[in-house]
C-alpha positions as CSV (number, residue, x, y, z in Angstrom):
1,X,65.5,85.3,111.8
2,X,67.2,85.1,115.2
3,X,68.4,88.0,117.5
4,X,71.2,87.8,119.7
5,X,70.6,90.7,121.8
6,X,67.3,88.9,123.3
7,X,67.7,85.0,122.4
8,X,68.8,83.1,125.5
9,X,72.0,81.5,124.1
10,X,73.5,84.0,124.4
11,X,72.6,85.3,128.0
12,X,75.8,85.0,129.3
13,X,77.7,86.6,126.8
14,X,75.8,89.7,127.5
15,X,76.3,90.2,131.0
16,X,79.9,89.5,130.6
17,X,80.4,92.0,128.0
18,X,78.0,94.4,129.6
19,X,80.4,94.4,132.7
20,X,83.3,95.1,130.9
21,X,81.7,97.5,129.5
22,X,80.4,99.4,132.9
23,X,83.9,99.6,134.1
24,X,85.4,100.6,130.2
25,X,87.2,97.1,129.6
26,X,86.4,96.0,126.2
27,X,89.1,96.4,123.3
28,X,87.1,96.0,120.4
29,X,89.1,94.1,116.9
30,X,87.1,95.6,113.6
31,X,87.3,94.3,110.7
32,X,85.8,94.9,106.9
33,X,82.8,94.1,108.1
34,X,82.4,97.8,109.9
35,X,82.8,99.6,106.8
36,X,80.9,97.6,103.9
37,X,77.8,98.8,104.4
38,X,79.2,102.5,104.2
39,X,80.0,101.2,100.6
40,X,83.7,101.5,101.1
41,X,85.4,98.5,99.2
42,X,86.3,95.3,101.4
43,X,90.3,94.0,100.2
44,X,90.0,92.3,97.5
45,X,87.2,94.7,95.8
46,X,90.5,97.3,97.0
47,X,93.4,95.3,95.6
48,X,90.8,94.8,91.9
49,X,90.2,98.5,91.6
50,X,93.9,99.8,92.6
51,X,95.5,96.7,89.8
52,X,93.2,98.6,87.0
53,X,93.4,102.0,87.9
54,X,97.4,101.4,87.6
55,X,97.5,99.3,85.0
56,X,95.6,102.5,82.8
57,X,97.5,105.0,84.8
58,X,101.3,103.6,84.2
59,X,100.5,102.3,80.5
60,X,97.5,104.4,79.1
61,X,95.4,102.0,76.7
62,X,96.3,103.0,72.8
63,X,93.1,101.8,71.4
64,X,90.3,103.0,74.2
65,X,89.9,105.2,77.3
66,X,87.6,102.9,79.1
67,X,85.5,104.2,82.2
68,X,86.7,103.0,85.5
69,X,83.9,100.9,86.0
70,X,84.6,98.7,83.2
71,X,88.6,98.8,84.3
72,X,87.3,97.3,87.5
73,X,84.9,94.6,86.4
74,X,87.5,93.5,83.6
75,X,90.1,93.5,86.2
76,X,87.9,91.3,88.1
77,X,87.1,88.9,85.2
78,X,91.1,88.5,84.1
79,X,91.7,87.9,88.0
80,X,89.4,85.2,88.4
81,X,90.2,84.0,85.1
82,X,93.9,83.8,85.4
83,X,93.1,82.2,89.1
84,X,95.6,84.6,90.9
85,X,95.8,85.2,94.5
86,X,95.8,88.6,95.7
87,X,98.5,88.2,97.3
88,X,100.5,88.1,93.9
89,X,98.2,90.8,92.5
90,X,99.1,93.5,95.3
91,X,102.5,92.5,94.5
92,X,102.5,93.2,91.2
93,X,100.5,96.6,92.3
94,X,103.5,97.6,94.5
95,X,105.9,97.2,91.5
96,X,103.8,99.8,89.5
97,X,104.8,102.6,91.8
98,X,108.7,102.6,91.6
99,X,111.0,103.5,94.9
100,X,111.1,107.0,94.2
101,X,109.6,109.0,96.8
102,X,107.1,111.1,94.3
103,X,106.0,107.5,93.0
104,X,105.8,106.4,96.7
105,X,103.8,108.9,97.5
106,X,101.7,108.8,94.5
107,X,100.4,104.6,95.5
108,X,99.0,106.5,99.0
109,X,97.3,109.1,97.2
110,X,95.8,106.2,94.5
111,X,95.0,104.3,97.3
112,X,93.5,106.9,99.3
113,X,90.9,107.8,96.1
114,X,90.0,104.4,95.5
115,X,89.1,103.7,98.9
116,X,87.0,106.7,99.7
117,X,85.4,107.2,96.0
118,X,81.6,108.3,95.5
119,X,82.5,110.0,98.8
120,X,84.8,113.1,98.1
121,X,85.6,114.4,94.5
122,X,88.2,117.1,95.7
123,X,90.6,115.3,98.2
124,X,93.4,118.5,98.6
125,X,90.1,119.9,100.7
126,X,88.7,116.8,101.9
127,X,88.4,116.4,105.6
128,X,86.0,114.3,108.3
129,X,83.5,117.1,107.8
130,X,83.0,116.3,104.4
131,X,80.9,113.0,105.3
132,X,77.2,113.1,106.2
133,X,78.1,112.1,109.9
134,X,74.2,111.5,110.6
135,X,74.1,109.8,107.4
136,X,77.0,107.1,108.0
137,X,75.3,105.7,111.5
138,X,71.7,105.5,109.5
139,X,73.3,103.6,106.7
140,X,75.5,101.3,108.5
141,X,73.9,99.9,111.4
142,X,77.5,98.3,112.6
143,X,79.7,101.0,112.4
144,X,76.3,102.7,114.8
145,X,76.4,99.4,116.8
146,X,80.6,100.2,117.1
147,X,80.0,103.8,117.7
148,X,77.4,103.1,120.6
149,X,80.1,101.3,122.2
150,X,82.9,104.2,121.9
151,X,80.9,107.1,122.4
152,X,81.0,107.3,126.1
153,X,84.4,108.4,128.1
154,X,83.5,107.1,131.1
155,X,82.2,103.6,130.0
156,X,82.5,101.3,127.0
157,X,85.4,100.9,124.8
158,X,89.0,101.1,126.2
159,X,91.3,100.6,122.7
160,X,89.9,99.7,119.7
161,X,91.9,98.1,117.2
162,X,90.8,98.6,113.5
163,X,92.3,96.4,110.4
164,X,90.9,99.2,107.8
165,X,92.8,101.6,106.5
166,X,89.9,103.9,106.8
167,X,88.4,106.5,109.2
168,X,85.0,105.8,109.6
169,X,84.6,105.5,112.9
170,X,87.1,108.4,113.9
171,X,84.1,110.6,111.7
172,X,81.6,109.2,113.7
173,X,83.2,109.8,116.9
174,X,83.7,113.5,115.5
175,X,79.9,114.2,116.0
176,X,78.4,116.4,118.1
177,X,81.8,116.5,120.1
178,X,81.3,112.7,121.5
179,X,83.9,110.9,122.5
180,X,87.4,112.7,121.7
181,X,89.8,110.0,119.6
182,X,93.1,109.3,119.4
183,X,94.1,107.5,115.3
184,X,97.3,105.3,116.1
185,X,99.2,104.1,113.5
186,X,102.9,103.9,114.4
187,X,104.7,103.4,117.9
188,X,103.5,106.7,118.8
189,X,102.2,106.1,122.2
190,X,98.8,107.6,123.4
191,X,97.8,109.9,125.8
192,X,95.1,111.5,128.0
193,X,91.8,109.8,127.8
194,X,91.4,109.7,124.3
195,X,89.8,106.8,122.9
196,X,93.1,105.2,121.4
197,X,91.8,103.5,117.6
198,X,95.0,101.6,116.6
199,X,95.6,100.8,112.7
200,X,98.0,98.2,112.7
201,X,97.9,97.5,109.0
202,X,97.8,101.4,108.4
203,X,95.6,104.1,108.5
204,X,94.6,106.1,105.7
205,X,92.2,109.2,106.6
206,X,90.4,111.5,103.4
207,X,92.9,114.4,103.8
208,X,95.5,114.6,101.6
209,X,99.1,114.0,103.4
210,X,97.8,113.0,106.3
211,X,98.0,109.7,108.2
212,X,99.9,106.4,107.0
213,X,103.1,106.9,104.7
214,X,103.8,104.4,102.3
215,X,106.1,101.5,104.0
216,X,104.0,101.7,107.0
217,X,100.9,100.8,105.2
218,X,100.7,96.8,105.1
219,X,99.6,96.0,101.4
220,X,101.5,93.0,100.0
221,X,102.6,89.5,101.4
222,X,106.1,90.7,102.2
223,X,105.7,94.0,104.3
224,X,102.5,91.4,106.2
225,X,105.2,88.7,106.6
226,X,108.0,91.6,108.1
227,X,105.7,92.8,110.9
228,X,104.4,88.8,111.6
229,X,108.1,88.2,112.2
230,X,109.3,91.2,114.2
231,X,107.5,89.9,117.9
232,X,109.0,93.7,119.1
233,X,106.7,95.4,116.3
234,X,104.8,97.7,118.0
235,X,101.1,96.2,115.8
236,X,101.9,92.8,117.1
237,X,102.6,94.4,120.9
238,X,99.6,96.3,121.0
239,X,97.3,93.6,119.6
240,X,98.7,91.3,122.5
241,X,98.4,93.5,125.4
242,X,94.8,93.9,123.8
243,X,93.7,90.8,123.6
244,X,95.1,89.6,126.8
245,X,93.8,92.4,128.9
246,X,90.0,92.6,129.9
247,X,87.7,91.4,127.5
248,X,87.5,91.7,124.0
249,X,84.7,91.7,120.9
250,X,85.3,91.1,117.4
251,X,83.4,92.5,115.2
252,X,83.1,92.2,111.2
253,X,86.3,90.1,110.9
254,X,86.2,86.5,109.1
255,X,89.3,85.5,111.3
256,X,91.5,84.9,108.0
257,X,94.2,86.8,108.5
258,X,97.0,84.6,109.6
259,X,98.7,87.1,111.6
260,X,95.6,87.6,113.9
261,X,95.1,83.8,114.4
262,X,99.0,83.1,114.9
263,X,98.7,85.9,117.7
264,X,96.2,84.1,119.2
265,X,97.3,80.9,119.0
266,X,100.6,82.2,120.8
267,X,98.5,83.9,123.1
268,X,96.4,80.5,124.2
269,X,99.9,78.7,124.6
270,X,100.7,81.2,127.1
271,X,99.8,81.6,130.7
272,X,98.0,85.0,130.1
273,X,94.2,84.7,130.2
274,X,92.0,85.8,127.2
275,X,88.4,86.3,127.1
276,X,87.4,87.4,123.5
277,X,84.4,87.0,122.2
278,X,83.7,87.3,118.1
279,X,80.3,88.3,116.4
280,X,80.5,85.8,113.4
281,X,77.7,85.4,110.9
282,X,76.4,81.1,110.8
283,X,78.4,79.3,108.2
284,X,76.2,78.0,105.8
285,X,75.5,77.4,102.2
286,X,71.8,76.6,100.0
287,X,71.1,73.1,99.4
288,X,71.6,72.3,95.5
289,X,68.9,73.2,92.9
290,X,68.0,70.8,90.7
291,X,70.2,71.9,87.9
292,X,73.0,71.9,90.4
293,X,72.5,68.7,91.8
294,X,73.1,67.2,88.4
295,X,75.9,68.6,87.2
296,X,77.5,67.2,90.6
297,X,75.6,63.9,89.2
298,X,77.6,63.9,86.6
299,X,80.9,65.3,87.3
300,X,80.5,62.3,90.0
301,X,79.9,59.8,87.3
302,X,82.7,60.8,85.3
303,X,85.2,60.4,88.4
304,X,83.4,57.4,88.6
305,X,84.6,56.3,84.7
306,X,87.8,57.0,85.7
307,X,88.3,54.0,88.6
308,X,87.8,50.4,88.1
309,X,85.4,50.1,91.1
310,X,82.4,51.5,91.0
311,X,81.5,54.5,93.6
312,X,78.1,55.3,93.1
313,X,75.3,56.4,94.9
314,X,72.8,53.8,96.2
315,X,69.4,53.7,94.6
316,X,67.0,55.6,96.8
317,X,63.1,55.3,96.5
318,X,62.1,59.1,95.2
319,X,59.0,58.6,97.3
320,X,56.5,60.5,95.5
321,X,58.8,63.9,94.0
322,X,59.0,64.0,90.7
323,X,63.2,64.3,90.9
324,X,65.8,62.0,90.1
325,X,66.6,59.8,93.6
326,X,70.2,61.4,93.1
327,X,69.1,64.9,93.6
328,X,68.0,64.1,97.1
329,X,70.6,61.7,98.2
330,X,73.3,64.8,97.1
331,X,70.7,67.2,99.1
332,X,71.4,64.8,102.5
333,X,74.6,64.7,102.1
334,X,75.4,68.7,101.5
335,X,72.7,69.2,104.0
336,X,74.8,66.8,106.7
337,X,78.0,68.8,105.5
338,X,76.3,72.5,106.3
339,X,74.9,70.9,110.2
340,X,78.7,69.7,110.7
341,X,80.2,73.2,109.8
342,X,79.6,75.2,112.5
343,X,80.1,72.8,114.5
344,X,83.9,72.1,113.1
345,X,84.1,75.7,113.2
346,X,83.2,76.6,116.4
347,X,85.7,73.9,118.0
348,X,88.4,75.7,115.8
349,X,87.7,78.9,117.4
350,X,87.7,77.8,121.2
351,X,90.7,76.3,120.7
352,X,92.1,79.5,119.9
353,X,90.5,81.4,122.4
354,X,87.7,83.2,120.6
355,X,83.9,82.4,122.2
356,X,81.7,82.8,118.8
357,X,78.7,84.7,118.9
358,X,76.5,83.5,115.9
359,X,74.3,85.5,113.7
360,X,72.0,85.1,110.8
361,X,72.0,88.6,109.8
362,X,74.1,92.1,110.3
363,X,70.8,93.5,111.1
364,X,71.6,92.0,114.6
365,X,74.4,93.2,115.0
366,X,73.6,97.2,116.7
367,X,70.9,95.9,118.9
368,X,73.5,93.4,120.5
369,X,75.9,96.3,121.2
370,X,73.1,98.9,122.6
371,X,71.9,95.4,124.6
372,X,75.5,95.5,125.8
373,X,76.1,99.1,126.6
374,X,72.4,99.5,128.4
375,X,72.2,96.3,129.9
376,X,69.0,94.0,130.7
């Protein structure tokens, strides 16, 4: 396994982000990827559980009054089954809760369970104390890697922008009275020294009726197309004056979310200067199996029954393994497709400003950012 807070490579990198960091320059851009490991669920493991829980909630079943665990995993199977996007799923969510502000108010409060569950039973009480602080950083060795570099007023973090709804890291940042935090998630502009944690796509904290309302929380394809469009939205503003100012470090995003990539591919049009760098784990996928290998044998086969020329594979010599030749000619070639990959990928992501910083596992991921905040 490699490790990016000692391996060469990434040398550079290091010092850069390390001096940022001395002089409090780095706007850190979370992602899913900080919260997972707390076992909070990522999207579409969100959008799954809110579509059955509403589905039971607005329509009881007649017949059975299944647990929720089997509402989710069903939900799941018909979802994959029926081949629907989330997109349309979150849409059809939204329709569930009508305009009326009770029903409005009653999505938040569903959403709000759903997202936090296992961790608080009681949520009119429910408040940053009620997590296992201690807990959290042990468990999740990203969120402690994000929390090493936000703990410090004087050095570290400047803004952090967060893409989950949840408050995590505010908890963390809660203990032992480190470093004091500021949860953004409207045009309310910050003050003091607080750490300022932006939530552009809203921001939804344990306590009951507290933090985003309904229209400000970004759930379906048309409220994320309404912000992309408005370039005076005050998300899209501060993600811009983020990314363009000092240096930046992603961590636990996949880069999928079109609005962050169309901001940054307005941003490397521009004459403004970014320097963001992105902790991505190494795309990849196994070789084939045998098993595998021949049911792409065959599905080739039949493509090839289809055409009047013949496409197939070239007779290899199996020298010696006692496996069809086709197995290891369909090995090379998904072998030559995972070498190419992260290649492709990393020529994407320069193009758009973003320097990749690769990983094989998350494990890596908290010694790089103590590496960064302590230096050589």
């Amino acid at each position: 396994m490699g490790d990016i807070a000692t391996d060469p490579q990434w040398l550079e990198a290091r010092e850069d982000l390390h001096k940022a960091c001395n002089v409090r320059e780095i706007a850190l851009f979370l992602g899913a990827g900080v919260s997972v490991a707390s076992k909070l669920p990522n999207w579409g493991d969100l959008v799954y559980m809110l579509y059955a829980y509403a589905v039971n909630k607005h329509k009881p079943f007649a017949r059975t009054r299944p647990f929720f665990n089997y509402l989710q995993a069903i939900a799941e199977h018909l979802k994959r089954k029926e081949a629907e996007s989330l997109e349309i799923t979150a849409r059809k969510i939204r329709d569930m809760y009508g305009p009326a502000p009770e029903e409005q108010e009653a999505f938040v409060e569903d959403l709000r369970k759903l997202l936090y569950r296992g961790y608080f039973e009681n949520f009119d009480e429910a408040d940053n104390e009620g997590f296992d602080i201690d807990g959290l950083l042990y468990d999740n060795a990203t969120l402690a890697g994000v929390y090493q570099l936000c703990a410090d007023e004087q050095r570290g973090a400047r803004a952090v922008i967060s893409y989950n709804y949840d408050a995590l890291l505010e908890t963390a940042l809660g203990k032992d009275g480190s470093q004091a935090c500021c949860s953004v998630f409207d045009d309310t502009v910050p003050s003091g020294r607080a750490l300022p944690i932006y939530h552009p796509h809203g921001y939804l904290p344990p306590a009951m009726g507290k933090g985003s309302r309904a229209d400000e929380i970004i759930f379906t394809e048309e409220q994320y197309h309404r912000v992309s469009m408005d370039p005076y939205h005050w998300s899209n503003l501060i993600q811009l004056s983020a990314m363009s100012h000092g240096t930046g470090l992603m961590i636990g995003l996949s880069l999928e979310d079109r609005n962050i990539r169309r901001l940054l591919q307005a941003l490397a049009m521009s004459p403004l200067k970014s320097k963001i760098y992105a902790l991505l784990k190494k795309p990849g996928f196994a070789l084939p199996d045998d098993t595998e290998a021949t049911d792409i044998h065959e599905r080739a086969i039949s493509i090839d029954n289809q055409k009047r020329k013949s496409s197939r594979l070239y007779p290899a010599a199996n020298n010696g393994e006692a496996v069809p030749s086709y197995v290891q000619q369909i090995r090379a070639i998904v072998s030559e497709m995972k070498d190419q990959a992260q290649e492709q990928q990393e020529k994407l992501l320069r193009q758009l400003g973003i320097t990749p910083i690769w990983f094989e596992s998350f494990d890596e991921i908290e010694p790089f950012c103590r590496k960064i905040y302590f230096g050589e």
